[in-house]
C-alpha positions as CSV (number, residue, x, y, z in Angstrom):
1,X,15.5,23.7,2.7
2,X,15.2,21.6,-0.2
3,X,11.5,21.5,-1.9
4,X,10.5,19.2,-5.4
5,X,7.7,20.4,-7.0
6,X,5.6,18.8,-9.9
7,X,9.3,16.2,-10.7
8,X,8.5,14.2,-13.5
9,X,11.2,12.2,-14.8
10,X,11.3,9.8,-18.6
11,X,13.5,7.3,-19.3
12,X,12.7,7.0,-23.4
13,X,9.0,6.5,-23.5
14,X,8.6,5.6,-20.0
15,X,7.3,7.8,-17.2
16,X,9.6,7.0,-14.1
17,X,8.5,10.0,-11.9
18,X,5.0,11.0,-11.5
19,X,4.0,14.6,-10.1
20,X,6.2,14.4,-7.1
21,X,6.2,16.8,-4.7
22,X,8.7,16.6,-1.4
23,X,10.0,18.9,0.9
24,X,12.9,18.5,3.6
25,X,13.2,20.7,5.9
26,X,16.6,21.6,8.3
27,X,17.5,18.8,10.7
28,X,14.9,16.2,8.9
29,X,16.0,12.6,8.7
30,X,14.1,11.1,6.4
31,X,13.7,7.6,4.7
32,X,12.9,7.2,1.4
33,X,11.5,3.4,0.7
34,X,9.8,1.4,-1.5
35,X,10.5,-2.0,-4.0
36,X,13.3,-2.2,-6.4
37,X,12.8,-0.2,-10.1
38,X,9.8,2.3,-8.3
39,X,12.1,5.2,-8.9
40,X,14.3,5.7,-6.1
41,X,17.3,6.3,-7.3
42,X,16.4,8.4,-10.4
43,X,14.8,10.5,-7.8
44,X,18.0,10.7,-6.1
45,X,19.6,11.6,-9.4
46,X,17.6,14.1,-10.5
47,X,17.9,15.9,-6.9
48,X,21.7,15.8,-7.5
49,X,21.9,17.0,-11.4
50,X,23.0,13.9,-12.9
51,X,19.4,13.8,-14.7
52,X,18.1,16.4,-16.2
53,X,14.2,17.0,-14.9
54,X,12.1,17.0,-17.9
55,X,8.9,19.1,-15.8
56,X,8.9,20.6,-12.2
57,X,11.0,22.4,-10.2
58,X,13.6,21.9,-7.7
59,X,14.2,24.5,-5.1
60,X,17.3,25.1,-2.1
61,X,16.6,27.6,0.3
62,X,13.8,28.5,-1.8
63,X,16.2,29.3,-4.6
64,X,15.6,27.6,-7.9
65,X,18.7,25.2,-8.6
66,X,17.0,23.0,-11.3
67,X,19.0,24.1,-13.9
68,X,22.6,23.7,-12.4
69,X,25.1,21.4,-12.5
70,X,25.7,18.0,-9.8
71,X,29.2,20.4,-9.0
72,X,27.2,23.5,-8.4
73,X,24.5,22.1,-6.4
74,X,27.4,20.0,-4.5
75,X,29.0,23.8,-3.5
76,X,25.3,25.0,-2.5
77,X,25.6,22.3,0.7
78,X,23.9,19.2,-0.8
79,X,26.3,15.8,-0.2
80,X,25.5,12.9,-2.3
81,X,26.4,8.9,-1.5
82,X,25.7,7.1,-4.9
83,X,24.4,3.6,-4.9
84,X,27.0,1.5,-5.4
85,X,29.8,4.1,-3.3
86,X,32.1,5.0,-6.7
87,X,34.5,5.6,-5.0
88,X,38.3,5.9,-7.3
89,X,39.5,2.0,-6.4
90,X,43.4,3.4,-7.3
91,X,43.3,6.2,-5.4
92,X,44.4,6.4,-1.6
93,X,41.8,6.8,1.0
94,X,43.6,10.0,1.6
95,X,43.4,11.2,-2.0
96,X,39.5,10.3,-2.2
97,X,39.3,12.3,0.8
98,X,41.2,15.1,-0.7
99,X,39.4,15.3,-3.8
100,X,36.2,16.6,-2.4
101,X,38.0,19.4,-0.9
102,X,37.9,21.3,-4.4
103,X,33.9,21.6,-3.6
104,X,34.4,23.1,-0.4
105,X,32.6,26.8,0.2
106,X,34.8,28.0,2.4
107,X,38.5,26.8,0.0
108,X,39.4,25.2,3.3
109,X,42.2,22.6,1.8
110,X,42.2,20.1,5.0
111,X,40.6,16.8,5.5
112,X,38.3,18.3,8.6
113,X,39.4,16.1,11.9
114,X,36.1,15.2,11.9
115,X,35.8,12.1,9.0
116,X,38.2,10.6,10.9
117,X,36.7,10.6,14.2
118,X,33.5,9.5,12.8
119,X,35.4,6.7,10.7
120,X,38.6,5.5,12.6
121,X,39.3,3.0,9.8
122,X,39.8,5.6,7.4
123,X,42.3,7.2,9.4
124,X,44.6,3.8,9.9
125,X,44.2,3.0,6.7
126,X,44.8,6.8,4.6
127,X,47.1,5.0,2.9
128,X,45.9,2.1,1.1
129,X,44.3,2.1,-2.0
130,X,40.4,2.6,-2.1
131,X,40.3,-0.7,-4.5
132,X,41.9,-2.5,-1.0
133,X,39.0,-1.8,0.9
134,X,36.2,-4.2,2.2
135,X,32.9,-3.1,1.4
136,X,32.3,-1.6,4.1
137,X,35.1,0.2,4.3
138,X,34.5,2.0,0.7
139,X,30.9,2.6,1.9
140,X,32.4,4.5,5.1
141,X,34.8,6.3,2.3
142,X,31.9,7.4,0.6
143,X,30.3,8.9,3.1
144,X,33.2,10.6,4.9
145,X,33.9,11.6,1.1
146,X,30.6,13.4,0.7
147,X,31.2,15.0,5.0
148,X,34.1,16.4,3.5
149,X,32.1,18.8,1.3
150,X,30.5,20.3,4.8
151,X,27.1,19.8,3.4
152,X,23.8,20.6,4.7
153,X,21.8,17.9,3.3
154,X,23.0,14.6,2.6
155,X,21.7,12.2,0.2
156,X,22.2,8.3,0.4
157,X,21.1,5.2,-1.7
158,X,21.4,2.4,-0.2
159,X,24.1,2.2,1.7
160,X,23.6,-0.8,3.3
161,X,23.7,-2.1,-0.1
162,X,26.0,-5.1,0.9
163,X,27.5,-4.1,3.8
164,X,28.2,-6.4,7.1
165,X,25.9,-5.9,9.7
166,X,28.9,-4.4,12.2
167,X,29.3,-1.8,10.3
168,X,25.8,-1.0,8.9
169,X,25.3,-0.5,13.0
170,X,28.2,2.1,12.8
171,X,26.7,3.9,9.8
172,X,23.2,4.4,11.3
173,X,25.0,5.5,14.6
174,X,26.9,7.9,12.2
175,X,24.1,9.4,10.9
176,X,22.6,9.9,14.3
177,X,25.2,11.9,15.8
178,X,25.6,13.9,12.7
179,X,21.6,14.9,12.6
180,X,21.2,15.1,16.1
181,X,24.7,17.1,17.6
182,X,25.0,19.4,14.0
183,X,21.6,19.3,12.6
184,X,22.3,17.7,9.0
185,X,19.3,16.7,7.1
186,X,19.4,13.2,5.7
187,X,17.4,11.9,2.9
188,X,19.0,8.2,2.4
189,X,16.8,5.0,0.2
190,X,16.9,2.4,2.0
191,X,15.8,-1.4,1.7
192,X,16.4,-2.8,5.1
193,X,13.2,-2.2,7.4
194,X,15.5,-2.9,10.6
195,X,18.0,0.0,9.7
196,X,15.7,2.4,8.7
197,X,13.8,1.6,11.8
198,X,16.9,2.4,13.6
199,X,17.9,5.6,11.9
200,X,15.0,7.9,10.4
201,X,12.5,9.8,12.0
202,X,10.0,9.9,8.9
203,X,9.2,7.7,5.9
204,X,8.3,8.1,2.6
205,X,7.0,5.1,0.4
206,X,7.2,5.5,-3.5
207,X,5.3,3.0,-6.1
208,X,5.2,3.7,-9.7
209,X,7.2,6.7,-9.3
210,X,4.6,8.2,-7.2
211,X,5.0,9.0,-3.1
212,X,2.0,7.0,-2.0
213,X,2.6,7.3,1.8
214,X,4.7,9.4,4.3
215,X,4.4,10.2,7.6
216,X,6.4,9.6,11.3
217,X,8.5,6.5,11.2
218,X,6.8,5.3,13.7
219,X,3.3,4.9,11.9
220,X,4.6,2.7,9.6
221,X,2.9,-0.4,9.9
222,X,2.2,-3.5,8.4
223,X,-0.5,-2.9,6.2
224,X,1.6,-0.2,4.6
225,X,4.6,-2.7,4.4
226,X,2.0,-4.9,3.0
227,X,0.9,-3.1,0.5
228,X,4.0,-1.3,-0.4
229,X,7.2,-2.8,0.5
230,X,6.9,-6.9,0.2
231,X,7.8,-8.8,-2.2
């Protein structure tokens, strides 16, 4: 489904991404980890468009998509949740919502029934203003934001990222269901050990913009946190 081949990445003079090469397939949940400033969310970035690759290749369905734009990859079936949820703060939950519609393959023009049942709180609250939100509540906007799209990959950073622990539960029961009853890949960086515990079925570790270990979620152990992942 989605395959990175020889991705380096430069920030000025500095090498951020080394070489990497990554594949997810259909129905993979996968978690992406490693200490803060390794790469991560450049990665993510340049998966998305919002970074142009500087070398290597970035395929969909073993189609080339390298040289398209974040919108044009986004109709292709890849949903992205940005660190930090930018979500619009003065628009509804409703209009957020709406918004993503435009990106839709199909030009269906209706928030699908589904967001809603996923995310109850949306629903009671369609009204209010995404700025009103907890944090929490924006994260579950920018998820249900990115559902809207129908994708069939969807890419997360951090999204725990401040988030009470209630509701970090919900998201990784979210994902879950979504993998598990429709088959969406997931590709999501995560920090928290516990929730990526919970949610993924396979790892990757990244250190100096490299992938230096991968494998079945539950082979990661703790001379690979060790090494890797303390601080």
């Amino acid at each position: 489904m989605l395959t990175l081949s020889g991705l380096n990445q430069y920030y000025g003079g500095s090498h951020i991404l080394h070489d990497i090469e990554l594949r997810i397939g259909a129905g993979d949940l996968v978690c992406l980890l490693g200490r803060n400033g390794v790469g991560k969310t450049t990665l993510m970035r340049s998966i998305m468009g919002q970074v142009p690759i500087k070398q290597g290749q970035i395929h969909w369905d073993e189609r080339p998509i390298h040289t398209l734009t974040t919108e044009q990859r986004a109709r292709l079936g890849i949903g992205f949740v940005p660190q930090g949820r930018e979500i619009f703060p003065l628009l509804t939950v409703e209009e957020n919502l709406k918004l993503a519609l435009a990106g839709r393959r199909d030009g269906q023009r209706k928030i699908p029934a589904l967001i809603y049942e996923l995310f109850p709180v949306l629903k009671e609250m369609h009204h209010r203003r995404g700025g009103d939100l907890s944090g929490g509540q924006q994260q579950q906007l920018a998820i249900g934001r990115a559902l809207v799209l129908d994708p069939k990959i969807l890419l997360l950073d951090e999204p725990t990222e401040g988030i009470q622990p209630n509701i970090v539960f919900e998201i990784g029961q979210v994902l879950r269901r979504l993998n598990q009853e429709l088959g969406l890949a997931v590709l999501l960086v995560e920090q928290k050990l516990p929730f990526a515990r919970q949610v993924a079925d396979r790892f990757l570790i990244m250190e100096r913009g490299q992938i230096q270990a991968e494998g079945a979620m539950n082979t990661l152990d703790d001379s690979l946190i060790q090494r890797y992942l303390t601080v």
